[in-house]
C-alpha positions in Angstrom: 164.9 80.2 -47.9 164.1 81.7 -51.5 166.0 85.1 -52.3 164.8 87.9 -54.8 165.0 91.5 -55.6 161.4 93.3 -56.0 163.1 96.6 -55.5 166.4 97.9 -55.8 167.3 98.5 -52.3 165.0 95.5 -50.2 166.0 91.7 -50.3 163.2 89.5 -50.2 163.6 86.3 -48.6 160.9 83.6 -47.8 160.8 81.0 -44.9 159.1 78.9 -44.1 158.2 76.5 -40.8 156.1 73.3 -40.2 154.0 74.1 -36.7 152.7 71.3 -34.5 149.1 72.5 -33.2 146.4 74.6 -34.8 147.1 78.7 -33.9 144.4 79.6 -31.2 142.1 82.7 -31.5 145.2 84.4 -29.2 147.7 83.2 -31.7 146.1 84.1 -34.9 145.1 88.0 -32.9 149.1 88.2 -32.0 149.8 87.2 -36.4 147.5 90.6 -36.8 150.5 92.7 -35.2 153.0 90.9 -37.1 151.9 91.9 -40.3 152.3 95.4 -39.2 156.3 94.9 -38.4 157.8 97.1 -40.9 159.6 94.6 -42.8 157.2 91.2 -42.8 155.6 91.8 -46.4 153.3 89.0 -45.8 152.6 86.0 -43.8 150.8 82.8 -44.9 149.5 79.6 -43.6 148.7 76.0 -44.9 146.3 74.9 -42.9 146.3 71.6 -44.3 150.2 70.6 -44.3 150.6 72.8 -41.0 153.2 75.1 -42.8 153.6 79.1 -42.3 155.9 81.2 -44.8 156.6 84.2 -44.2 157.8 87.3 -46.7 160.4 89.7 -45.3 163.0 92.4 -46.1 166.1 90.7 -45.5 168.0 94.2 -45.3 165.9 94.7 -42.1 165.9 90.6 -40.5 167.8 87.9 -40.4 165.7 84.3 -40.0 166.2 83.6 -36.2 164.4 86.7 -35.8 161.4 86.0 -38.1 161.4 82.3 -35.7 161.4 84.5 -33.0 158.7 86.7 -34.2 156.9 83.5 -34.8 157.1 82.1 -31.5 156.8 85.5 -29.5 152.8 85.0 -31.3 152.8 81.6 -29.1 152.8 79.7 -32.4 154.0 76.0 -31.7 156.5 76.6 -34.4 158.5 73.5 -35.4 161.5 72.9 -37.6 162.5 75.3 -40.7 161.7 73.5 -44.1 164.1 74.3 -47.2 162.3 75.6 -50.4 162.9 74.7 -53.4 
């Protein structure tokens, strides 16, 4: 997880997870409602290395809650990877 102030009273933190199978048409509809949770700033995928990191206001979540965000969206999320 990466930590940094952007404002004076929100926390940033990043996550991010590897996922095993490509997000169906259902899965990536269900990622459109979690970008309007007040307190996911952003949410982005890597297609390529099967990776999702997500932005959030850590004064609001904690990270089992982001995970279980993430797999309410039927996302086959896998483990958490540690950024650098």
């Amino acid at each position: 997880m990466l930590f940094y102030e952007e404002e004076a009273q929100m926390t940033q933190l990043e996550v991010a997870y590897r996922y095993h199978t490509p997000p169906t048409e259902a899965t990536m509809r269900a990622f459109d409602n979690l970008r309007e949770v007040y307190g996911v700033r952003r949410v982005r995928f890597n297609e390529a290395e099967r990776i999702i990191r997500v932005e959030f206001d850590a004064s609001r979540f904690k990270e089992p809650v982001i995970a279980a965000l993430l797999k309410r969206t039927g996302l086959d999320l896998g483990e958490q990877l540690v950024l650098a």
